[in-house]
C-alpha positions as CSV (number, residue, x, y, z in Angstrom):
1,X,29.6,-15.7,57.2
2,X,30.3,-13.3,54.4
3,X,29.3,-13.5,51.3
4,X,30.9,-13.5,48.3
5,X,30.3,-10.5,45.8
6,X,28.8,-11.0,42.8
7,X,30.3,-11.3,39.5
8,X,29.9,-8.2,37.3
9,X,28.1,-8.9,34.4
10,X,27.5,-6.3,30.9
11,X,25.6,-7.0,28.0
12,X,26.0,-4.6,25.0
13,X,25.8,-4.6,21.4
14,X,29.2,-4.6,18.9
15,X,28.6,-3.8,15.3
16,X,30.2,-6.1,12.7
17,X,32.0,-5.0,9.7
18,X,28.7,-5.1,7.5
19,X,26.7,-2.8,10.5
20,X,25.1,-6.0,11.7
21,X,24.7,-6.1,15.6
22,X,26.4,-9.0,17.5
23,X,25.4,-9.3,21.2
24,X,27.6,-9.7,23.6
25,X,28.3,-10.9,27.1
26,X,31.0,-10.0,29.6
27,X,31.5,-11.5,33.0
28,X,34.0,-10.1,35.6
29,X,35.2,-7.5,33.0
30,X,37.9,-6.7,35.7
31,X,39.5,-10.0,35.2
32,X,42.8,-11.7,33.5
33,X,43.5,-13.4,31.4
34,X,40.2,-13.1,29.0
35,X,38.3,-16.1,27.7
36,X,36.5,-15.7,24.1
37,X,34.1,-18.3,24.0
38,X,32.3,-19.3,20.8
39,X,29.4,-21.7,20.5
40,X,28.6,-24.1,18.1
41,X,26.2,-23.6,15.4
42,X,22.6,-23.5,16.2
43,X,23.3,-22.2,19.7
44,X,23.7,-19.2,21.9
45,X,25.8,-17.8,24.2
46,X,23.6,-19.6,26.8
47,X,25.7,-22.8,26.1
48,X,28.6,-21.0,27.9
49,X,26.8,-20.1,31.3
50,X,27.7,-22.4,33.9
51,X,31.4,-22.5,32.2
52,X,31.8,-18.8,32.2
53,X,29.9,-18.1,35.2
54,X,32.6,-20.6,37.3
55,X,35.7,-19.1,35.6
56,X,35.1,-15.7,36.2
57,X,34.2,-16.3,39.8
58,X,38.1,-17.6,39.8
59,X,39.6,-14.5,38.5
60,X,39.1,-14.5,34.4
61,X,37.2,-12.4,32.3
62,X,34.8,-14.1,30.2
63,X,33.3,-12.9,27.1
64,X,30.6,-15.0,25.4
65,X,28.7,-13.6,22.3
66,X,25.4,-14.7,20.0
67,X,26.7,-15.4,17.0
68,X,25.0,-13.3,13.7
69,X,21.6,-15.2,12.8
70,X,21.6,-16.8,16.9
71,X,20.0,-15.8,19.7
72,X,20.0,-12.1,20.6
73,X,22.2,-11.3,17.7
74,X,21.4,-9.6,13.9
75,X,20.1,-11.8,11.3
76,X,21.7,-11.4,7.6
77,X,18.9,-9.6,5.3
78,X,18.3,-11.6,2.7
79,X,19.4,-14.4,4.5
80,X,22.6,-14.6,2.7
81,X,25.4,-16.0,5.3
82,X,28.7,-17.0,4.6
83,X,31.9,-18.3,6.8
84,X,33.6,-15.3,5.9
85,X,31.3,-13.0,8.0
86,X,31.7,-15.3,11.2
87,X,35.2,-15.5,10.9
88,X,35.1,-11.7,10.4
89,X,33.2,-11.2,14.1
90,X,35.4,-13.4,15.3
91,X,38.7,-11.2,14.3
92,X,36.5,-8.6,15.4
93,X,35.5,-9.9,18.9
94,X,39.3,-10.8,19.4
95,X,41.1,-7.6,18.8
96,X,38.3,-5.2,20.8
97,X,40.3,-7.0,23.6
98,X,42.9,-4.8,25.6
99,X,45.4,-8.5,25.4
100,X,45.1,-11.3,23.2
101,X,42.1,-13.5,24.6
102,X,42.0,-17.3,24.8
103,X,39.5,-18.6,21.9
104,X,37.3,-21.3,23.8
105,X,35.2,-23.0,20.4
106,X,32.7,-25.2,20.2
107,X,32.1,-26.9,17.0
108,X,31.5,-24.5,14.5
109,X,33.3,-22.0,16.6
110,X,36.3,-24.1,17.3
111,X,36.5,-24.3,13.2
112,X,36.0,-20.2,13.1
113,X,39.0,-19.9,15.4
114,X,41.3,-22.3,13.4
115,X,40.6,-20.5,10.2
116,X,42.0,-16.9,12.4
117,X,44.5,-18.7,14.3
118,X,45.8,-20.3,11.1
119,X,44.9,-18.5,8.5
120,X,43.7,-14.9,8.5
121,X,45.3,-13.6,11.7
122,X,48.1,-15.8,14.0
123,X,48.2,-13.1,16.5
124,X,44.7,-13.5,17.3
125,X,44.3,-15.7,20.0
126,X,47.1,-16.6,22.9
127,X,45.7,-20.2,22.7
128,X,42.8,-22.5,21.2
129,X,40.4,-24.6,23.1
130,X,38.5,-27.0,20.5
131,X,35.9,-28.4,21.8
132,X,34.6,-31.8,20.2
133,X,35.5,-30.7,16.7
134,X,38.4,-31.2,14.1
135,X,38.7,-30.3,10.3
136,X,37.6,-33.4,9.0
137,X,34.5,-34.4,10.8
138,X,32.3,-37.5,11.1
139,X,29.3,-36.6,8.5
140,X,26.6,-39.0,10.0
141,X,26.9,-37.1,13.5
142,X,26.5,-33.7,11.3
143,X,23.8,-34.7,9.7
144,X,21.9,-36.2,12.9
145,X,22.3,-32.5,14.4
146,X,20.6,-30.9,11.3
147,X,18.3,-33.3,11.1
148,X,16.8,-32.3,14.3
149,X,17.6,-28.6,13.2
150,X,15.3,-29.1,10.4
151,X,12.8,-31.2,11.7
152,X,10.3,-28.5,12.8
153,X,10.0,-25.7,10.4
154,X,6.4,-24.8,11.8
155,X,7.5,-24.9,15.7
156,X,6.1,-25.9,19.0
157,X,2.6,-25.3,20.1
158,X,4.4,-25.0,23.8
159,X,7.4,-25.5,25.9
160,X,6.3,-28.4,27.0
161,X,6.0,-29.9,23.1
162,X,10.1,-28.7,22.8
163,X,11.1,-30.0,25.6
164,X,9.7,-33.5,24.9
165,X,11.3,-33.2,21.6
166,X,14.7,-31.9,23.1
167,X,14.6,-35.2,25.5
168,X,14.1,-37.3,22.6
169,X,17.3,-35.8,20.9
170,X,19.3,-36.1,24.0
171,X,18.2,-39.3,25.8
172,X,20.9,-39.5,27.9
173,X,19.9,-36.4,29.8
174,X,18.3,-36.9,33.2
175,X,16.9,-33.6,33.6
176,X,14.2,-32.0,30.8
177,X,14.2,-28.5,30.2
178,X,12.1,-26.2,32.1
179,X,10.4,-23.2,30.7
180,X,13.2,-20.8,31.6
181,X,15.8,-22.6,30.0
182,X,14.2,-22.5,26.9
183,X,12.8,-19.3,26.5
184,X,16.3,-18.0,25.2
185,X,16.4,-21.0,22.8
186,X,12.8,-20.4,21.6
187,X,11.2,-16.9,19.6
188,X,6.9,-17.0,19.7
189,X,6.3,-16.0,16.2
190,X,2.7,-14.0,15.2
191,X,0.8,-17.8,14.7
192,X,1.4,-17.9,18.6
193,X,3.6,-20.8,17.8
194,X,7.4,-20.7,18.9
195,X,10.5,-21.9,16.7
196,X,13.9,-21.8,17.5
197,X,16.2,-18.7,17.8
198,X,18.0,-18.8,15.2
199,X,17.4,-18.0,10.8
200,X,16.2,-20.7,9.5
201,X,18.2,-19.4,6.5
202,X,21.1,-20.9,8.4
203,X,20.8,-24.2,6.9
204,X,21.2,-22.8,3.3
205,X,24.7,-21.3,2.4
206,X,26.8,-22.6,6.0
207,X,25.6,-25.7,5.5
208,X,25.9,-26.4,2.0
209,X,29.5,-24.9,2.1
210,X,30.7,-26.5,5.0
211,X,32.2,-29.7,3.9
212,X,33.9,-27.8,1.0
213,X,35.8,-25.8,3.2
214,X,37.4,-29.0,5.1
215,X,40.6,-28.8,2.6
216,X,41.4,-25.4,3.9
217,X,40.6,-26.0,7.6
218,X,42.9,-28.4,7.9
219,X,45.8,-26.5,6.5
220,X,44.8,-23.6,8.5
221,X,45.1,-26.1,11.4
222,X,48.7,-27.0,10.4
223,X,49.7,-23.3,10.8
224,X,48.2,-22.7,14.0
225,X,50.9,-22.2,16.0
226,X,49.8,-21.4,19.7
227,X,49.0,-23.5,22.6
228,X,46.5,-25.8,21.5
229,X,43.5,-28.1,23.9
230,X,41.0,-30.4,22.1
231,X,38.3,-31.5,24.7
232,X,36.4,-34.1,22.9
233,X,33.6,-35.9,23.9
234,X,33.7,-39.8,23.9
235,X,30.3,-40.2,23.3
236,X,30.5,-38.3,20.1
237,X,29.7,-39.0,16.7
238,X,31.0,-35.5,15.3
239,X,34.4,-36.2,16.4
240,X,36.2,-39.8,16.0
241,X,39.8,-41.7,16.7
242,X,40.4,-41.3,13.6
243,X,39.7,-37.7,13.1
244,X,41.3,-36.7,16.6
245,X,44.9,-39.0,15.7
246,X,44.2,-37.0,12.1
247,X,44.1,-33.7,13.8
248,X,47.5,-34.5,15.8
249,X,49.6,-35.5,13.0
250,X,48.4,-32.0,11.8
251,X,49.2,-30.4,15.0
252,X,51.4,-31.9,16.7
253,X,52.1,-29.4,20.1
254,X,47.6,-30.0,20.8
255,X,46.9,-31.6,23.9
256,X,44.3,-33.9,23.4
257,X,41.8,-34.7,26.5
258,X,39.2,-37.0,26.0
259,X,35.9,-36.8,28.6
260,X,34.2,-40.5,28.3
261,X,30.6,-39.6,29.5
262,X,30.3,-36.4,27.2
263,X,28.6,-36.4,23.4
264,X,29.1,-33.8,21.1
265,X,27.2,-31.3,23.7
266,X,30.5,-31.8,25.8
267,X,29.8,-28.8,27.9
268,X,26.2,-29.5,28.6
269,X,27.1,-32.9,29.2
270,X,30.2,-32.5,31.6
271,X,30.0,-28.9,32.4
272,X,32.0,-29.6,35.7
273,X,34.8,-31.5,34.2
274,X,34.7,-29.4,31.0
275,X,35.4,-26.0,33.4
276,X,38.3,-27.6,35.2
277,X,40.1,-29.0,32.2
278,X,40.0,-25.2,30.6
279,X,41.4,-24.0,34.2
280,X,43.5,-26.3,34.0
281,X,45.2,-25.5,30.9
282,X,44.8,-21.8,30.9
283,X,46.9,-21.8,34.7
284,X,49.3,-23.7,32.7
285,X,49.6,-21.7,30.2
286,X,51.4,-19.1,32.2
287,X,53.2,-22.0,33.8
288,X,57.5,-21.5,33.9
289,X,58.1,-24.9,32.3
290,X,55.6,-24.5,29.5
291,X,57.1,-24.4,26.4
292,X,55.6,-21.7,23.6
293,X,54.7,-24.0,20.4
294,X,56.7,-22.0,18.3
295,X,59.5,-23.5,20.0
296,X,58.2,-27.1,19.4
């Protein structure tokens, strides 16, 4: 039997509008159409693999970046981060695209994309996949995330110690992580101790602005007017009935898709139903009887 090549992957650096470096990740750069995928805040572009890794074996090209102050990426000197410069990589990300890519956002990332989709920039994005987040969002389920986010400002003595503390956040998880799963997620600092990738100056501005911004996320959701997926989880405490049916009255042409077993961490929970609902919608976006929702 043959095998089947492998899937073409790059890493490079782009430089933001303020000369900070994103890093970024393209498999199958070949391929078409092109998914931008954006993870949620306090992750990496790692979130994406298995997702990105499956869809550009079937044809698309799938870019996945670290967003600034994550992973592999620049961190803001001073420490001084505000929405404006994500949404500005994510403008920026978009249009170094040869045709209009399809914005796949997590969370924070899914908000980034409504506020260019809606807002800044409709041309953007050919579509929107939101996954487990809406402009009005449960607080509790925010504040259990950063929580754990800020609940070890002095690190881990060893993988071991994070990944106990990883399965305690995420109890429905079978599987611990191993080493190599979480030395991306992990930097070892001079103490010898290791703390999580990301600026811990993060959870100053972002996080004290966020909820102020909810006004004008949900009227840039009302303008968005491309194709539209929410995936939400229905295990989730970020994302409710209430906010979903809120979201729908606001955008009425979304397809909603609920996957029961799935938290917050929809992708990490259900990667394999996750990948087919996004291959699903993106082979019907090109579908004869679709209609554009301009036209709805």
């Amino acid at each position: 039997m043959v095998s089947a090549s492998p899937i073409e992957k790059t890493v490079s650096r782009v430089t933001a509008a303020d000369g900070l470096e994103l890093a970024v990740e393209v498999r199958h750069p070949s391929g078409t159409p092109t998914l931008l995928f954006a993870h949620g805040f306090g992750q990496t572009r790692g979130a994406w693999r298995g997702t990105a890794a499956a869809l550009a074996a079937q044809g698309y090209r799938c870019v996945t970046f670290d967003s600034r102050g994550h992973g592999e990426s620049g961190r803001v000197a001073g420490g001084d981060y505000h929405m404006e410069q994500f949404v500005g990589d994510l403008r920026l990300l978009a249009h170094a695209e040869l045709s209009k890519p399809i914005l796949v956002g997590a969370s924070m990332g899914g908000l980034l994309g409504l506020v260019v989709a809606g807002e800044i920039d409709p041309q953007a994005f050919r579509a929107l996949v939101l996954v487990d987040i809406t402009p009005r969002w449960e607080t509790k389920g925010v504040e259990r995330i950063l929580a754990f986010m800020q609940a070890h400002p002095d690190g881990f003595a060893s993988y071991e110690e994070a990944a106990e503390q990883i399965a305690a956040y995420l109890p429905h998880r079978a599987e611990r992580k191993t080493e190599d799963q979480l030395r991306p997620l992990l930097r070892e600092g001079a103490d010898g101790r290791l703390r999580w990738h990301w600026d811990p100056a993060l959870l100053g501005g972002v996080v004290s602005e966020s909820e102020r911004y909810q006004p004008r996320l949900m009227a840039a959701a009302a303008k968005v007017n491309v194709p539209v997926l929410l995936l939400s989880g229905g295990r989730s405490d970020v994302v409710s009935r209430d906010t979903v049916e809120e979201f729908l009255r606001l955008v009425p042409h979304a397809e909603h898709v609920q996957l029961p077993r799935a938290t917050h961490m929809v992708a990490g929970d259900a990667n394999d139903a996750f990948t087919r609902e996004i291959a699903r919608f993106v082979g019907e976006l090109s579908s004869p009887g679709r209609r554009d929702a301009a036209a709805v």
